[in-house]
C-alpha positions as CSV (number, residue, x, y, z in Angstrom):
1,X,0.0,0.0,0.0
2,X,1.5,3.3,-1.1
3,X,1.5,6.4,1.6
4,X,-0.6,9.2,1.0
5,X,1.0,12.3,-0.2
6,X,1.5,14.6,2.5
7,X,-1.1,17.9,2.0
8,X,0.9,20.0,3.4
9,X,4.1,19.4,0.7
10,X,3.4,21.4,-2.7
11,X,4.6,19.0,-5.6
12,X,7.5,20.1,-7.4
13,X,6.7,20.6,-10.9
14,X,9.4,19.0,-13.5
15,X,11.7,21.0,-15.1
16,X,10.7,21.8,-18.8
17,X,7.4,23.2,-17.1
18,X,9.7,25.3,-14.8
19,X,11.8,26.5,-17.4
20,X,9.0,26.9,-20.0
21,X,8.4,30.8,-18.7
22,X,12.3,31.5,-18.7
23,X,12.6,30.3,-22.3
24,X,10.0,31.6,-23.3
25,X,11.1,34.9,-22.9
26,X,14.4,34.6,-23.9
27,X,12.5,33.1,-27.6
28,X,11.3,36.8,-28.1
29,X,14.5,37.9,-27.1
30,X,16.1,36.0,-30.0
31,X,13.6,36.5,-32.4
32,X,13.7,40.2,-31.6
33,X,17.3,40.0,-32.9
34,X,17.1,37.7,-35.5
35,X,14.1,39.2,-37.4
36,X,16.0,42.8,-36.9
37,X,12.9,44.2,-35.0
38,X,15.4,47.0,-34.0
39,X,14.4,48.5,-37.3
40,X,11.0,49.3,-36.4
41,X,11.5,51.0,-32.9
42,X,13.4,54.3,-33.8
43,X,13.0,58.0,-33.3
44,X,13.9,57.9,-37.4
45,X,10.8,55.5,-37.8
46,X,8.5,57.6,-35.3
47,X,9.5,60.7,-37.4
48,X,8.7,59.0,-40.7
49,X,5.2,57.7,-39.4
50,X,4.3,60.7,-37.1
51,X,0.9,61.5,-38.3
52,X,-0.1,58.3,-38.4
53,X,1.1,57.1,-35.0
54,X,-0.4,60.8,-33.1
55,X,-3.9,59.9,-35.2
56,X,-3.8,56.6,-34.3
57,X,-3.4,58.2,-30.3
58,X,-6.0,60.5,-30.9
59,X,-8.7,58.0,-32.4
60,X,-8.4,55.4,-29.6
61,X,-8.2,57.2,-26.4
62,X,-8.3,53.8,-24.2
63,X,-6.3,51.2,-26.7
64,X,-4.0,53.2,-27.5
65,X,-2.3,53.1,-23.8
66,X,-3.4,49.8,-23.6
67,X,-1.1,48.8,-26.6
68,X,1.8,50.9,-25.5
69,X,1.8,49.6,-22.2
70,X,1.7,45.9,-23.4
71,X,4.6,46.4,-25.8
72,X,6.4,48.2,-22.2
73,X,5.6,45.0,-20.6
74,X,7.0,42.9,-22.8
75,X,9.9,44.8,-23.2
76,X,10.6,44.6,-20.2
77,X,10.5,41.0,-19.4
78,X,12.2,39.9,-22.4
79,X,14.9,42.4,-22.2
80,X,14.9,43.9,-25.1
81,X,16.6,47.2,-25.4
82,X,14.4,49.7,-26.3
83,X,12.8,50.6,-22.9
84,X,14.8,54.4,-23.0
85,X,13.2,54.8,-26.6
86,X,9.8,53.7,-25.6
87,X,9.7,56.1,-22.5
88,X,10.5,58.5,-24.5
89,X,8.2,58.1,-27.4
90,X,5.6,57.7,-24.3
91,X,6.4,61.3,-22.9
92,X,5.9,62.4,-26.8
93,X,2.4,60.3,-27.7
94,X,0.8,60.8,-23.9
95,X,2.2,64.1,-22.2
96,X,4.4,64.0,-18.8
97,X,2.3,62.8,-16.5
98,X,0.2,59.8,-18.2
99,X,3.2,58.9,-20.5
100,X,5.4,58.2,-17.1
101,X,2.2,56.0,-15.2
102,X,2.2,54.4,-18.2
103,X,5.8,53.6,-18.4
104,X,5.4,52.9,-14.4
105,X,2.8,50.1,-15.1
106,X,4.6,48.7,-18.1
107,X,8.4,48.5,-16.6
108,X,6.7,47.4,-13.4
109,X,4.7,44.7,-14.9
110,X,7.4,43.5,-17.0
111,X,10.2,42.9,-14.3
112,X,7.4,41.4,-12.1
113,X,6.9,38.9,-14.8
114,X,10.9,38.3,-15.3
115,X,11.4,38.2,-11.6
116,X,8.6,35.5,-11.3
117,X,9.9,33.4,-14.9
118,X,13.5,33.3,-12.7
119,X,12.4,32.5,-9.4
120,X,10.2,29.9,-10.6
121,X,13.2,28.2,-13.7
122,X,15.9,28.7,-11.3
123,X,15.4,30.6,-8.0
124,X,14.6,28.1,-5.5
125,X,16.7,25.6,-6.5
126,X,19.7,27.7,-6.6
127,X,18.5,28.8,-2.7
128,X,18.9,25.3,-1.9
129,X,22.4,24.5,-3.2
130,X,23.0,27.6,-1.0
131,X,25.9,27.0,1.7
132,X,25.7,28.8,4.9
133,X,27.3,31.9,3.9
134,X,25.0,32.1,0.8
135,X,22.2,30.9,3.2
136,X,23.0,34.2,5.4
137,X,23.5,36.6,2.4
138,X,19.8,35.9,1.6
139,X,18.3,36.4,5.1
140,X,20.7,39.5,5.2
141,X,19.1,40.7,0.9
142,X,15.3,39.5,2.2
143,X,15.6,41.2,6.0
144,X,16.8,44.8,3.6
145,X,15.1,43.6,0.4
146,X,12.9,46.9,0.1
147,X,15.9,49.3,1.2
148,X,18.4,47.2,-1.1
149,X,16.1,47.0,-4.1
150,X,14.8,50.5,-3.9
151,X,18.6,51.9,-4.3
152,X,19.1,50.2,-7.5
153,X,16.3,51.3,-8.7
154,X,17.3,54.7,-8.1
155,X,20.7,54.5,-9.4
156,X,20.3,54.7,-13.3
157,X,24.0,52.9,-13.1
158,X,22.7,49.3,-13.0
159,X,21.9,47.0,-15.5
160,X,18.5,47.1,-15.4
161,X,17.6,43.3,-16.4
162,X,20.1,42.1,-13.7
163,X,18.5,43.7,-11.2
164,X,15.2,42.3,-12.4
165,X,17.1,38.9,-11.8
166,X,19.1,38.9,-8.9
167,X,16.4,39.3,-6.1
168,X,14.7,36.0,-7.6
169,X,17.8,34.2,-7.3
170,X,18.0,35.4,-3.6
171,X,14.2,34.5,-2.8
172,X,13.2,38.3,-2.3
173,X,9.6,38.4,-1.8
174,X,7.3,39.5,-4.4
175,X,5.7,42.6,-2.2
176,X,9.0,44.0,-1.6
177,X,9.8,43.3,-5.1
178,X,6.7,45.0,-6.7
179,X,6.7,47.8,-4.6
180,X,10.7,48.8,-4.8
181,X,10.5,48.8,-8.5
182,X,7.7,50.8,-8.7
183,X,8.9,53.7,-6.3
184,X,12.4,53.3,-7.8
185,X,11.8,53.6,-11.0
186,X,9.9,57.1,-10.4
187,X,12.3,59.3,-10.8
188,X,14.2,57.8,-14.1
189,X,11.1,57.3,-16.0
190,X,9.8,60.8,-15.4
191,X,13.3,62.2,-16.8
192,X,13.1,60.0,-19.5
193,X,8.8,60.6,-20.6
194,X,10.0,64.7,-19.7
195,X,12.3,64.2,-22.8
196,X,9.8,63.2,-24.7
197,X,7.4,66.2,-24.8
198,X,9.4,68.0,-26.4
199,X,10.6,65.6,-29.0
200,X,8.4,67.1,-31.5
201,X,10.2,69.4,-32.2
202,X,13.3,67.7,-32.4
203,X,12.1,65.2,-35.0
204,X,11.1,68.4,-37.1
205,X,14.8,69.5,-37.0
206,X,16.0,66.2,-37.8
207,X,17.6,65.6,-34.6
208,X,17.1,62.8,-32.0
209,X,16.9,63.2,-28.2
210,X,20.2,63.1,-25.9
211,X,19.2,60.1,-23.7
212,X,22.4,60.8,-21.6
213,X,21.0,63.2,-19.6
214,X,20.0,60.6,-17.0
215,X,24.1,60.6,-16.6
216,X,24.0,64.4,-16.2
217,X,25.4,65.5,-12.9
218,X,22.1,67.7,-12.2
219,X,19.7,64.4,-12.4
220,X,22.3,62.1,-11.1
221,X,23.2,63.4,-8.0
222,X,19.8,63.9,-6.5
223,X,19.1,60.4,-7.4
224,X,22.3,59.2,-5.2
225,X,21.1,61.5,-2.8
226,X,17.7,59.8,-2.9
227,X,19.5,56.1,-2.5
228,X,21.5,57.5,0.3
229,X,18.8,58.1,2.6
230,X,17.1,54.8,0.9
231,X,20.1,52.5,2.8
232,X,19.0,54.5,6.2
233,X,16.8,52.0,7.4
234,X,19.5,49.4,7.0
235,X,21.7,51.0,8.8
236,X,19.1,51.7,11.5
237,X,18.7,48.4,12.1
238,X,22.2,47.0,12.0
239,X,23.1,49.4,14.4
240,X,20.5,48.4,16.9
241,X,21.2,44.5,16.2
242,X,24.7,45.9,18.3
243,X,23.5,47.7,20.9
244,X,23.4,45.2,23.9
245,X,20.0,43.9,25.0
């Protein structure tokens, strides 16, 4: 007589199925590439098909975001890099303020969907194989998950795929996750959309936007000013972990 399965004990799931999100993701990453889908996402190719692309906007006031922050999503979770261009082109087609929410949904709903392809392909199996200095790294990333996360978000000097992938290898949870990336990403995306209102008149010059200026020393410094006091917290609290009870 076989024992019963024990109800409290998920089953595993076998690896092609775990795997199946990871690869999938990476297919659209290489058909991206191979099928030269670069070609198409351009401020040349924006400036050719202006009037079409603004009427397009203007005729479908509620699939119009829809679409752009679908292609964000994907973007994002399949790493494809053209996320600068498309915040951009979202400050130009939306205006400041809706162009960056819609950028925030997008770039938030496509790491979420990265972070959960890793963790579930590779993240807790590589938390396993963990030995007890890896094992105390990730209670010492999940204890400061939010502080740690939300700093590189800030810092535009990150790549920003891997830090859609490290936390899931760690076992970050998803709240801390979700909401870091939201609040960290703030302050890029709204330099980035900001460019983008005024890349009409750029594209009637013939000229394309300088997406350096996230690197300028006027945007850059307030944001490691804001990832200073984001590492407070941590500090806080490994402070009090040495004070004597």
């Amino acid at each position: 007589m076989t024992a019963a399965p024990d109800p409290g004990t998920a089953p595993r799931r076998s690896l092609p199925r775990r795997l199946a999100p990871l690869a999938g993701l990476a297919l659209i990453l290489l058909l991206f590439f191979t099928l030269r889908l670069d070609r198409y996402v351009s401020f040349g190719v924006l400036r050719d098909n202006r009037a079409a692309v603004t009427g397009f906007v203007g005729a479908h006031a509620i699939l119009a975001p829809l679409l752009f922050i679908g292609l964000y999503i994907v973007t994002i979770a399949a790493s494809l890099p053209i996320g600068a261009i498309l915040s951009v082109s979202g400050g130009f087609l939306f205006g400041t303020v809706p162009g960056t929410l819609y950028v925030l949904i997008g770039a938030t709903s496509g790491a979420t969907a990265l972070f959960l392809a890793a963790q579930t392909a590779i993240g807790d199996s590589l938390k396993r194989r963990m030995g007890p200095a890896g094992e105390r790294l990730a209670r010492d990333l999940e204890g400061n998950a939010f502080s740690y996360l939300l700093v590189l978000r800030l810092v535009p000097l990150f790549p920003f795929v891997l830090v859609n992938l490290v936390p899931a290898l760690v076992g970050i949870k998803l709240r801390a996750y979700v909401a870091a990336t939201f609040l960290g990403i703030i302050p890029a995306s709204f330099v980035y959309v900001s460019i983008g209102s005024g890349l009409g008149a750029l594209l009637e010059r013939g000229e394309t936007p300088d997406l350096s200026t996230i690197f300028s020393r006027d945007v850059l410094v307030p944001l490691l000013g804001l990832a200073v006091l984001a590492l407070i917290p941590v500090v806080y609290r490994r402070f009090k972990a040495k004070q004597p009870a």
